[in-house]
LOMAR-469449 format. One record per residue: residue in one letter; x, y, z of N, C-alpha, C in turn. Coordinates in steps of 0.001 Angstrom, whole numbers, plus 500000, padded with zeros to 6 digits. Atoms other than C-alpha are relative to their C-alpha. Layout:
PT   rest      nxx      nyy      nzz     caxx     cayy     cazz      cxx      cyy      czz
PT      A        X        Y        Z        X        Y        Z        X        Y        Z
...
// end
This chain:
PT   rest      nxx      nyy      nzz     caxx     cayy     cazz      cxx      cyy      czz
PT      X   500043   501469   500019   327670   578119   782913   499030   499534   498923
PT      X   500589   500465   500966   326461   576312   780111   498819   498907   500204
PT      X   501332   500546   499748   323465   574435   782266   499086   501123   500117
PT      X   500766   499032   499901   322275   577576   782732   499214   500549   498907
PT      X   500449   499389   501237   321058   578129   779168   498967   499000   499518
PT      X   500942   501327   500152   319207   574299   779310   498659   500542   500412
PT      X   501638   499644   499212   315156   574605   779460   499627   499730   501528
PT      X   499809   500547   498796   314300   574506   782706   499050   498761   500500
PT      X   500353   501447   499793   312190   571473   782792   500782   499130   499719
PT      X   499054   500273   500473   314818   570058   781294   501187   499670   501666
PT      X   498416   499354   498824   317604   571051   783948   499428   499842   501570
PT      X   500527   500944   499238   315239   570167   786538   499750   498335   500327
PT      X   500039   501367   500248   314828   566731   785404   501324   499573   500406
PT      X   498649   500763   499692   318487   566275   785784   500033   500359   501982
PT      X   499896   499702   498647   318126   568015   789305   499569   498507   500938
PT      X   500522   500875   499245   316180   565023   790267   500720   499066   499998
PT      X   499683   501073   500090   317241   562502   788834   501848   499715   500857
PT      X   498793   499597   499403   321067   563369   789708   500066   499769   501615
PT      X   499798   499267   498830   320337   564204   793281   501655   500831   500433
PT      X   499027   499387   499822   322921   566716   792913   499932   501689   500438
PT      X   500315   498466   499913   322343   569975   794340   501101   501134   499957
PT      X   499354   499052   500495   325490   571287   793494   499631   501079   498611
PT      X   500632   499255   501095   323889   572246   790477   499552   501247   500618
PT      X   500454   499168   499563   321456   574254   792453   501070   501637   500303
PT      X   499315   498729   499859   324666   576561   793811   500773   500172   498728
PT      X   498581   500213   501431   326673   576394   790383   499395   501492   499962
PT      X   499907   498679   500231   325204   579814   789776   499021   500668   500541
PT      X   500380   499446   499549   323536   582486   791156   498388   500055   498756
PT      X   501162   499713   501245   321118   582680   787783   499108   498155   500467
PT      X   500129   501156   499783   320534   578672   788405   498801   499769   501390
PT      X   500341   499459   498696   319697   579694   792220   498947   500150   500079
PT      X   501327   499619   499982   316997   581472   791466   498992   499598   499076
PT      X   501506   500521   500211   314961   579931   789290   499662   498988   500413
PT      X   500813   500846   499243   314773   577057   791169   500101   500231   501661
PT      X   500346   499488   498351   314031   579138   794767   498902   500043   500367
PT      X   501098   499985   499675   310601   578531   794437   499614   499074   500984
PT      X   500667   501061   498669   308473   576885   797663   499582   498476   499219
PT      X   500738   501429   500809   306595   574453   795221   501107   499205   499324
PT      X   498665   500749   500536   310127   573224   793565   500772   499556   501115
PT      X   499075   500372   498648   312182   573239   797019   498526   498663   501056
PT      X   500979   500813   499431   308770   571174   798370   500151   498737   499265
PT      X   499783   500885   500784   308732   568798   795708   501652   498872   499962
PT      X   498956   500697   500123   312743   568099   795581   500249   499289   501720
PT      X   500229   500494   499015   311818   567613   799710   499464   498463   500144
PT      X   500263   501003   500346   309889   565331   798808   500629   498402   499132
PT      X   499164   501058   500426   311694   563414   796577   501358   499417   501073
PT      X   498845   500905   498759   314552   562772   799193   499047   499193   501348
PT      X   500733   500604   499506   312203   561972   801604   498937   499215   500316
PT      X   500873   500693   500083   309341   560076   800728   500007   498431   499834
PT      X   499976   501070   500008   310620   556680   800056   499997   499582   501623
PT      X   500143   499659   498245   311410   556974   804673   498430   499632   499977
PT      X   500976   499650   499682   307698   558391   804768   498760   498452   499380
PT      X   500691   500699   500156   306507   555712   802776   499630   498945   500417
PT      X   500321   501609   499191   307160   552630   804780   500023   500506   501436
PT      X   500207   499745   498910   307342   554413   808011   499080   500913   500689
PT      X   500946   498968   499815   304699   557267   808126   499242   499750   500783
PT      X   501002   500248   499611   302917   557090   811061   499893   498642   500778
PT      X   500382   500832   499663   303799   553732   812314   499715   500529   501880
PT      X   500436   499479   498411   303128   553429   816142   501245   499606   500924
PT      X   498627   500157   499221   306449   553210   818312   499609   498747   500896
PT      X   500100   501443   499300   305042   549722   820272   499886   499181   498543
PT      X   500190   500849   501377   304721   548059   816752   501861   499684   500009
PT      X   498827   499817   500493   308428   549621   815723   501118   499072   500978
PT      X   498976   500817   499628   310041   548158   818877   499887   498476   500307
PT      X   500308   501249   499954   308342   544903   819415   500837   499515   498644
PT      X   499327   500380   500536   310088   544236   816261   501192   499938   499214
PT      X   498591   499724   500185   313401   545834   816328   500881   500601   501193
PT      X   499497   499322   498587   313855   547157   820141   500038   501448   499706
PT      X   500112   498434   500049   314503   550660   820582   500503   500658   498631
PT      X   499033   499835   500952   315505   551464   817031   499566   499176   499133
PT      X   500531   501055   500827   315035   550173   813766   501740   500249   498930
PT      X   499044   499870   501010   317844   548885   811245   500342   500817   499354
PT      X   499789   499379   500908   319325   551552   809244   499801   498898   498387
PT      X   499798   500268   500900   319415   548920   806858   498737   499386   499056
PT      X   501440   500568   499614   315519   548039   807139   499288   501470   499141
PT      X   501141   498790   500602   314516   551733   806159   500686   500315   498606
PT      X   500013   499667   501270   313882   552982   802836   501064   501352   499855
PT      X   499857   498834   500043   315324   556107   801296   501415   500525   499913
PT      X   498925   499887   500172   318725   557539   800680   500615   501330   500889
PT      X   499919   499293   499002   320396   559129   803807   500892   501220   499226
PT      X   498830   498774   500588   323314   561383   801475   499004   501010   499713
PT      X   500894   498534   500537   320287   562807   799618   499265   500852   501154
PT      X   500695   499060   499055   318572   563621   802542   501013   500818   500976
PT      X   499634   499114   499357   321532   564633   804458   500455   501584   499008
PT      X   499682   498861   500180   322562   567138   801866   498366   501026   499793
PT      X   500423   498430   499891   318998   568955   801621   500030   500087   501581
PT      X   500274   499601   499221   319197   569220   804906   501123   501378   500684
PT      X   498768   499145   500436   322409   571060   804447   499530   501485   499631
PT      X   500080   499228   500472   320345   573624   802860   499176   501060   500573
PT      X   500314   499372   498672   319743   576634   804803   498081   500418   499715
PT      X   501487   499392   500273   315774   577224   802834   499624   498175   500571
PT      X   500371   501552   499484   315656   573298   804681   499126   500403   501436
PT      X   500837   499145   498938   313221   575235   807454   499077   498439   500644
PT      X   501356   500778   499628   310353   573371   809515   499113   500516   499152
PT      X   501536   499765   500583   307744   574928   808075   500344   499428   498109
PT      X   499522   500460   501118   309418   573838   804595   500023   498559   499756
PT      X   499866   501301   499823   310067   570529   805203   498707   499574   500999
PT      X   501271   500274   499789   306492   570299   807071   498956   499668   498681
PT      X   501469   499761   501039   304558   571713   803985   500486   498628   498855
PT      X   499496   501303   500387   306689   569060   802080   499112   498633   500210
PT      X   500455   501146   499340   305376   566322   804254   498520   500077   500044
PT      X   501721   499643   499892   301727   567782   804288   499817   499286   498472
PT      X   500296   500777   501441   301791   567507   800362   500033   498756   499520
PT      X   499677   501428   500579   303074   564058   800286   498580   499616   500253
PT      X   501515   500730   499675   299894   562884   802593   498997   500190   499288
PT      X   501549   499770   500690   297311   564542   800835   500510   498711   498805
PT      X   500164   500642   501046   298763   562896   797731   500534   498499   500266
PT      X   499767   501215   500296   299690   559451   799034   499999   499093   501248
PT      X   499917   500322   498539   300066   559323   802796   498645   499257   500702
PT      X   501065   500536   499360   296444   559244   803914   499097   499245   499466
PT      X   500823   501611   500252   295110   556215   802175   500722   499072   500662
PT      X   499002   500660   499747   297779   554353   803147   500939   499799   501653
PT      X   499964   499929   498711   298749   554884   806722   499477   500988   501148
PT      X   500588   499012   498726   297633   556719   810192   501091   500455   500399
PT      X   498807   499005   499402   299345   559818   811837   499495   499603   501447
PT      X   499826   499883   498544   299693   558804   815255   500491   500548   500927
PT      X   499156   498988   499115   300697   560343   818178   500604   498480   501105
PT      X   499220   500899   499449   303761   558223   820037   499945   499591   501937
PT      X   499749   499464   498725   303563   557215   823695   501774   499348   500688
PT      X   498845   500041   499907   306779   556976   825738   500767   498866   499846
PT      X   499681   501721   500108   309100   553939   825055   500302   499531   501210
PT      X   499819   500177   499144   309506   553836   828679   498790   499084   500557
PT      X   501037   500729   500114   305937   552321   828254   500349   498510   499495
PT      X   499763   501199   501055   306002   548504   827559   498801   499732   499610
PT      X   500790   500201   501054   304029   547499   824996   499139   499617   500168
PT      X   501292   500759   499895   301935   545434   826394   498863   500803   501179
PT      X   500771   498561   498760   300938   548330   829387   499605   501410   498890
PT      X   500557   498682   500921   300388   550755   826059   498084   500260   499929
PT      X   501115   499366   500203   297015   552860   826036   499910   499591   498298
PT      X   500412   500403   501550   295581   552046   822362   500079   501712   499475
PT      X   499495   498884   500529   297000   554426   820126   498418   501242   499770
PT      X   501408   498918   500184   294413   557868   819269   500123   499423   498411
PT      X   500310   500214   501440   292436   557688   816355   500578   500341   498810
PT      X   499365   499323   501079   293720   558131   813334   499272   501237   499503
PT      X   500342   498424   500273   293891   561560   812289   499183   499863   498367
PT      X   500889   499997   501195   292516   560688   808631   500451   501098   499022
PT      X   500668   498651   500372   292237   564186   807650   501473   500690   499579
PT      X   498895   499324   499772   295520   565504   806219   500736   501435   499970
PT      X   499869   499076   499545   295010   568694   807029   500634   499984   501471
PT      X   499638   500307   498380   295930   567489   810589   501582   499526   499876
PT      X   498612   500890   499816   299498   566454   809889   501000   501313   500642
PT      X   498778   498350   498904   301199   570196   810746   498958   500331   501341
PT      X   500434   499704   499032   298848   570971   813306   500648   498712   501527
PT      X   499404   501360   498921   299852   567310   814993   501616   500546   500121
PT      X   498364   499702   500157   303557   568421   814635   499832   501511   501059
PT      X   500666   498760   499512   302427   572426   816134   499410   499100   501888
PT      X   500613   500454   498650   300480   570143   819240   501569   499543   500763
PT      X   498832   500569   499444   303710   568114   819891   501029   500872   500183
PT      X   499065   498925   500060   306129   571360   819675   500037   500754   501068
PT      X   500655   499339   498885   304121   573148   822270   500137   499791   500760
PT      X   499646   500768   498659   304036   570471   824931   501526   499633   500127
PT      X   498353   499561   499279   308187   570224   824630   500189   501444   500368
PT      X   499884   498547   499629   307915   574012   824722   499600   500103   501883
PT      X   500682   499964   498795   305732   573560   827788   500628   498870   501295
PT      X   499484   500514   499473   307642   570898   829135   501508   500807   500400
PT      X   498301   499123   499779   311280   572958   829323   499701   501316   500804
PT      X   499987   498651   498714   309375   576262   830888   499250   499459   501242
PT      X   500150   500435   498100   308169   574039   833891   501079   499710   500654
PT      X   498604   500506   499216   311681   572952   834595   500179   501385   500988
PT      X   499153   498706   499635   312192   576928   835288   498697   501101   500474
PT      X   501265   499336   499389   308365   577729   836250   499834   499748   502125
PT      X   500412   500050   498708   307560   578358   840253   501512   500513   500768
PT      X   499489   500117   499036   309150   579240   843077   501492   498803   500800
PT      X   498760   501205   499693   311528   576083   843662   501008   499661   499466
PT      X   499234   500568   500836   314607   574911   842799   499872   499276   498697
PT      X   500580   500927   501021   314935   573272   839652   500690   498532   500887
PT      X   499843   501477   499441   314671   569538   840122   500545   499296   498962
PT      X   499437   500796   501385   317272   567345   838016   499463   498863   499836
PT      X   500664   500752   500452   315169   564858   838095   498773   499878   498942
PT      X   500532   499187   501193   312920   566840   835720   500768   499864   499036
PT      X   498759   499908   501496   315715   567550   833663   500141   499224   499359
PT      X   499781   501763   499992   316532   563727   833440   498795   499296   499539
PT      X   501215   501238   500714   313082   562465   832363   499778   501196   498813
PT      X   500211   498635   501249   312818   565848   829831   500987   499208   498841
PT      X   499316   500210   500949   315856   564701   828125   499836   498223   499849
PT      X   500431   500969   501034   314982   560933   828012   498913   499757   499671
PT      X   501073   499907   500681   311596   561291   827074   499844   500267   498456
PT      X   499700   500777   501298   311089   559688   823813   498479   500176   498888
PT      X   501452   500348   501075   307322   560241   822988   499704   501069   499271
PT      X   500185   499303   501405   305984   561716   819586   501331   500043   499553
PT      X   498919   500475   500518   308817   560032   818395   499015   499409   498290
PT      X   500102   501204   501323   308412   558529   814031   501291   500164   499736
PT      X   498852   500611   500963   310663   557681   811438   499837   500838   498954
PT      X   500190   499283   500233   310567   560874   809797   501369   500196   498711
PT      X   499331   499921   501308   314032   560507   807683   500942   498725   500630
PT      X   499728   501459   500128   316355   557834   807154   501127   500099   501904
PT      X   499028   500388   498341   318639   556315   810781   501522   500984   499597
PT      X   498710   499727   499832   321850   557460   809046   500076   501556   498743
PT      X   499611   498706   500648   321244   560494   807308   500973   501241   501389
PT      X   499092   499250   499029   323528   563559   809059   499163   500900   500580
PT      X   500290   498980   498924   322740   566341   811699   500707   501120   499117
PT      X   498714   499223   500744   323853   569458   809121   500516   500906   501401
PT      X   499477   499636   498779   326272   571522   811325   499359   501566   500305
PT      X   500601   498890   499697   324316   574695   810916   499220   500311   500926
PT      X   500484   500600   498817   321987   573314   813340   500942   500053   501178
PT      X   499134   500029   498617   324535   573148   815724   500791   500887   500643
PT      X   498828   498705   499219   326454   576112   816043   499407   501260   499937
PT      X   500918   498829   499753   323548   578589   815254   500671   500928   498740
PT      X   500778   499070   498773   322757   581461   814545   498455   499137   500042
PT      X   501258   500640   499177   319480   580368   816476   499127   500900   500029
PT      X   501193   499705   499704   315960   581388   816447   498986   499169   499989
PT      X   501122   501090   499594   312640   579910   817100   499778   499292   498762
PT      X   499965   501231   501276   312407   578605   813309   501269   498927   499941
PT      X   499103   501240   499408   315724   576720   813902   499863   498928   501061
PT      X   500446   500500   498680   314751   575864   817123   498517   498525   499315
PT      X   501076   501087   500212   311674   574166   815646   500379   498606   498858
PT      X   499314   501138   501128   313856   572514   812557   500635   498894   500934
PT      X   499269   500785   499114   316255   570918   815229   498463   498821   500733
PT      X   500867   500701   499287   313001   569725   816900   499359   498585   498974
PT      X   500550   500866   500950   311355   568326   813771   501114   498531   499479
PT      X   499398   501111   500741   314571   566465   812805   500018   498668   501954
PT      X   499967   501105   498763   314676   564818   816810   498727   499218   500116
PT      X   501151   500790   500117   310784   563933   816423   499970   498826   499066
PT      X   500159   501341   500743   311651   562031   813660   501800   499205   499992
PT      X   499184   500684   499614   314579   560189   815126   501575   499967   499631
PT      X   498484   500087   500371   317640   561913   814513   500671   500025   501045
PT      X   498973   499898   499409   320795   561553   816735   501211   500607   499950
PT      X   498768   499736   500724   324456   562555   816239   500019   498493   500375
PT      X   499292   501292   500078   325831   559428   815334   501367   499627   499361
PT      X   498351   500140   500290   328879   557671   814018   500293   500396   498178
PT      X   499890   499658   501420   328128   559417   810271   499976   500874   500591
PT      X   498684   498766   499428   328639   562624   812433   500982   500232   500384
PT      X   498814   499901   499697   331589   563589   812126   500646   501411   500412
PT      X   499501   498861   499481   331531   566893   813838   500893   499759   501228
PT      X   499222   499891   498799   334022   567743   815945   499327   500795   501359
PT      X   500697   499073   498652   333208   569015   819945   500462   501462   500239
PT      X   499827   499258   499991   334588   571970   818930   498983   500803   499265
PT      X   500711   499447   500827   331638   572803   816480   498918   500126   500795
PT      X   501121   500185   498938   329233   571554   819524   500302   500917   501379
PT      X   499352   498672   498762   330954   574184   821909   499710   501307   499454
PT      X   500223   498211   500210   330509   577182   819292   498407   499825   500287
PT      X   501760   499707   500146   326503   576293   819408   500007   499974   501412
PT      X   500503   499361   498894   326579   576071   822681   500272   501296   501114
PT      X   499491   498816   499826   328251   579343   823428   499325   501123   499685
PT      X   500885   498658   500475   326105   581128   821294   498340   499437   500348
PT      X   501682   499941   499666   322512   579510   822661   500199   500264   501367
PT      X   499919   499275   498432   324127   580705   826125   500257   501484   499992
PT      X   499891   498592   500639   324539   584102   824391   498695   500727   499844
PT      X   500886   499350   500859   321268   584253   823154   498960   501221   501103
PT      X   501269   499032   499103   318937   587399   825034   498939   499405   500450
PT      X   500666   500355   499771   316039   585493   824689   500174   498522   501233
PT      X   500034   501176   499016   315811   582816   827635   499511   499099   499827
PT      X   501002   500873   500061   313250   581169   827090   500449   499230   498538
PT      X   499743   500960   501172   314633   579942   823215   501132   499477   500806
PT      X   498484   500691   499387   318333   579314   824984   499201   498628   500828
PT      X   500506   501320   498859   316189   576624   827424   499761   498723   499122
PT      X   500722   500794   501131   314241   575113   824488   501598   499296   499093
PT      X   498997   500615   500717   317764   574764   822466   500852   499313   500498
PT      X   499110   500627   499295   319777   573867   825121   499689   498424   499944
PT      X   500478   500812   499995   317479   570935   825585   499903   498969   498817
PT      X   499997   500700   501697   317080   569848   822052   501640   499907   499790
PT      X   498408   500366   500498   321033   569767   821730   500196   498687   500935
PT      X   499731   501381   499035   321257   567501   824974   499128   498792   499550
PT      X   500685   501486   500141   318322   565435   823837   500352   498976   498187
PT      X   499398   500316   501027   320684   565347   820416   501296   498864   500394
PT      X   498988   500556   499808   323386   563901   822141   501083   501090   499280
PT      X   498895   499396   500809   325654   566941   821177   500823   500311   501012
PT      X   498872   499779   498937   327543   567169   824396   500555   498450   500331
PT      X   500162   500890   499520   327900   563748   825073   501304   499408   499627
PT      X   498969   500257   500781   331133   563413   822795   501107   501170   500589
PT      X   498701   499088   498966   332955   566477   825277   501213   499851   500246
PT      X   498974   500505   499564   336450   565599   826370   499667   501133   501757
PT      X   500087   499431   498672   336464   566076   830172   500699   500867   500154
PT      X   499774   499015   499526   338502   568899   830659   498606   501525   499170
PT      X   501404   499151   500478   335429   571082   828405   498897   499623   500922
PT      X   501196   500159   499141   333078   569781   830659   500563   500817   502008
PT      X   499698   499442   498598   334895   570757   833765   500163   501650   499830
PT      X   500359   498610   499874   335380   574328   832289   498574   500794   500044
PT      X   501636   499046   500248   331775   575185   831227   499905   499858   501085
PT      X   500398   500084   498531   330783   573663   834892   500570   501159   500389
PT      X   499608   499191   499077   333122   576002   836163   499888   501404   499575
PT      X   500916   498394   500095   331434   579407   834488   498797   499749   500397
PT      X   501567   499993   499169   328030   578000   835504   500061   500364   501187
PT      X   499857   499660   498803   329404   577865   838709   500365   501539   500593
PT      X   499364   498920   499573   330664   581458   838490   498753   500775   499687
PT      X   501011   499399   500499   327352   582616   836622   498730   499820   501055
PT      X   500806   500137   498655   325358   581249   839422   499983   500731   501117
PT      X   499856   498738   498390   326762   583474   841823   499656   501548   499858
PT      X   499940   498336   500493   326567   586782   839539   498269   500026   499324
PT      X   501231   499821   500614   322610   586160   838123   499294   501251   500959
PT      X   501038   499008   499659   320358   589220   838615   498596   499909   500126
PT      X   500970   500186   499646   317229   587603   838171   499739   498744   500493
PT      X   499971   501356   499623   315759   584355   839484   500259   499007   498348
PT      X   500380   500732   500912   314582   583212   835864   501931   499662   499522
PT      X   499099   500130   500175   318312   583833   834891   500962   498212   501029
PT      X   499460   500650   499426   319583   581753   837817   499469   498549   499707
PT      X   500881   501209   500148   317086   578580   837000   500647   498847   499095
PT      X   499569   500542   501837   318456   578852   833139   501128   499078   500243
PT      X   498553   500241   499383   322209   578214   834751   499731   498693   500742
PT      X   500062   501518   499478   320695   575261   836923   500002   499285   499028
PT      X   500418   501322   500779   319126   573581   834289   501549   499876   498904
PT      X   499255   500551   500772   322442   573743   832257   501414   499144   500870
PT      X   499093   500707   498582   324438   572630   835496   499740   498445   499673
PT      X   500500   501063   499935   322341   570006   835514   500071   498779   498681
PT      X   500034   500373   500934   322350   569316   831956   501337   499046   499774
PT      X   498707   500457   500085   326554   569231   831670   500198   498788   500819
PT      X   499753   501069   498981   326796   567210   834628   499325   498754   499801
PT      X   500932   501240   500164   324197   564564   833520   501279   499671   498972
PT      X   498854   500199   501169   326543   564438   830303   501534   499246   500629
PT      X   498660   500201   499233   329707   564360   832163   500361   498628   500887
PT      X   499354   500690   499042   329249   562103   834707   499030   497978   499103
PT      X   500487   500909   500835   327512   559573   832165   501544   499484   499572
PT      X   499255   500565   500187   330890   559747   830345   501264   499579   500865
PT      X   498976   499960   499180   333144   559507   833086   499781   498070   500657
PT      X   501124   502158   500433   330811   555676   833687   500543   499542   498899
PT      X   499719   501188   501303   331723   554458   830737   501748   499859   499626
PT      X   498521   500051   500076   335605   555336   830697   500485   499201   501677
PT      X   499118   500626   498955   336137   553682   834165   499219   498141   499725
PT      X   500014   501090   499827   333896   550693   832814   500761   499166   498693
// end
C-alpha cells in the first residue's frame, strides 16, 4: 500500500485528523507501527476528550436536576462513530482506555473539574450527602475507577455469599443501582459486539464495566441482534470460573442485553436453569443458577408488562 511508504508523522496526522482507522488495518506493516500504548492512548484520547471535557466528573444530582435521569445526546460533546469505532478495537482494554483518561487529567482535567464519586439516583437531590472531596490529585483517577470495580465485585459475591437462599430482591437493587455512574463517552456511541458474545475474562469483564460506569446502554444505535446476546450469554454460562460468569452476567443485565429476548428464548433458558438447578453439585454452583433465574425472569416478566400494556 502506498500509505505505507508516507513518513509516519505524516500518516499519523491523517490518522487523526481522518478519524479513520481503517487505515490502521489496511496493512499489517501500517499495524504495527502504530501499536504503540502512547499512540493507541493519545488517538483514545482524541475520540474521547471533547465527552471528558464538559462532563468529567460532574456530580449525578447536578446532571439530573437539569436533564432527569439522562442527559441529551444532543447536549454532549464529542463524536459517538469515532468513539464507537475505537471501541471496536480489540487493544480498546480498561486499563487502555483508563491510562488514556489518566493522561488527559494530568494534562487538562484537574484544573478544570473534580473526580467525584456518584451517589445513587434513587437518592433525590435534595436528600443527597454533599459530594466527597475532590480528589485533586490525578494520580487518583484509576485508583477511583479500581475502588468502584471492587465494591460491584463485592456487591455480586454477596448475592451468592452465606448460607441462604439468594434473595431477588438483592438481585433487583444490584441491577438498578446506578451509583458511580459519569459521562464517560458520548449517549449514542455503540456497545462493540465483542463485548457481548465474549471470549470473556476479567480484563473484559472490567472494559464492559468501565463502559456501564460511564453510561453506556444498548440502545436504539444497537443494532445487535438477540441472537449475538444469546452467544455471550452461553459462553459466560460456560465459563469455569464462577465467580467472573456472576460479575458478567450482571454487567450484561445491568446493560440491558437481555431485555430485547423474544419470549420463547426466555422461556427456554428458564427451562435449563430449571433443569441445572436440579443437577448442581455444589451449593456455590446452585446460587450462580438462582441468581440467573432470577435475572431472566426479572427480564422476562418486565417484557411481558409492556406487551400486554
Amino acid at each position: 500500500m502506498a500509505g505505507a511508504e508516507l513518513p509516519t508523522e505524516l500518516l499519523e496526522r491523517i490518522i487523526f485528523m481522518s478519524r479513520n482507522l481503517n487505515i490502521l488495518r489496511s496493512s499489517l506493516r501500517i499495524s504495527y507501527r502504530f501499536s504503540s500504548r502512547p499512540f493507541l492512548t493519545e488517538l483514545v484520547e482524541a475520540a474521547f476528550a471533547p465527552t471528558w471535557n464538559m462532563r468529567f466528573g460532574d456530580h449525578r444530582a447536578e446532571i439530573i436536576l437539569h436533564h432527569g435521569d439522562g442527559v441529551p445526546p444532543d447536549r454532549v460533546p464529542g463524536d459517538p462513530d469515532f468513539q464507537s469505532e475505537i471501541l471496536t478495537c480489540p487493544w480498546a482494554t480498561a486499563s487502555l482506555l483508563l491510562e488514556a483518561q489518566q493522561k488527559w487529567y494530568r494534562r487538562s482535567g484537574s484544573g478544570q473539574s473534580s473526580v467525584l464519586h456518584l451517589e445513587p439516583v434513587s437518592v433525590p437531590p435534595w436528600h443527597r450527602h454533599p459530594p466527597e472531596a475532590p480528589l485533586g490529585d490525578a494520580e487518583n483517577v484509576v485508583p477511583l475507577f479500581e475502588k468502584d470495580w471492587d465494591a460491584f465485585k463485592g456487591s455480586c459475591a454477596a448475592l451468592v455469599a452465606g448460607s441462604e437462599d439468594v434473595d431477588w430482591t438483592d438481585v433487583g437493587l444490584l441491577l438498578r443501582e446506578k451509583q458511580a455512574v459519569y459521562i464517560d463517552l458520548h449517549p449514542s456511541a455503540k456497545i462493540p459486539g465483542r463485548l457481548l458474545t465474549g471470549p470473556f475474562d476479567w480484563e473484559a469483564a472490567r472494559t464492559v464495566y468501565w463502559l456501564i460506569r460511564g453510561r453506556a446502554m444498548l440502545g436504539p444505535r444497537d443494532t445487535w441482534s438477540w441472537e449475538l446476546t444469546q452467544q455471550g450469554y452461553d459462553h459466560i454460562m460456560g465459563l469455569g470460573n464462577k465467580e467472573l460468569a456472576l460479575v458478567l452476567l450482571m454487567l450484561l443485565a445491568k446493560m440491558g442485553a437481555f431485555s430485547h429476548w423474544p419470549m420463547f428464548l426466555f422461556e427456554q433458558k428458564l427451562d435449563d436453569v430449571t433443569h441445572q438447578l436440579g443437577h448442581c453439585k455444589t451449593p456455590e454452583d446452585w446460587k450462580l443458577w438462582r441468581c440467573v433465574q432470577t435475572v431472566l425472569e426479572t427480564d422476562r416478566n418486565k417484557k411481558f408488562v409492556l406487551a400486554k400494556s
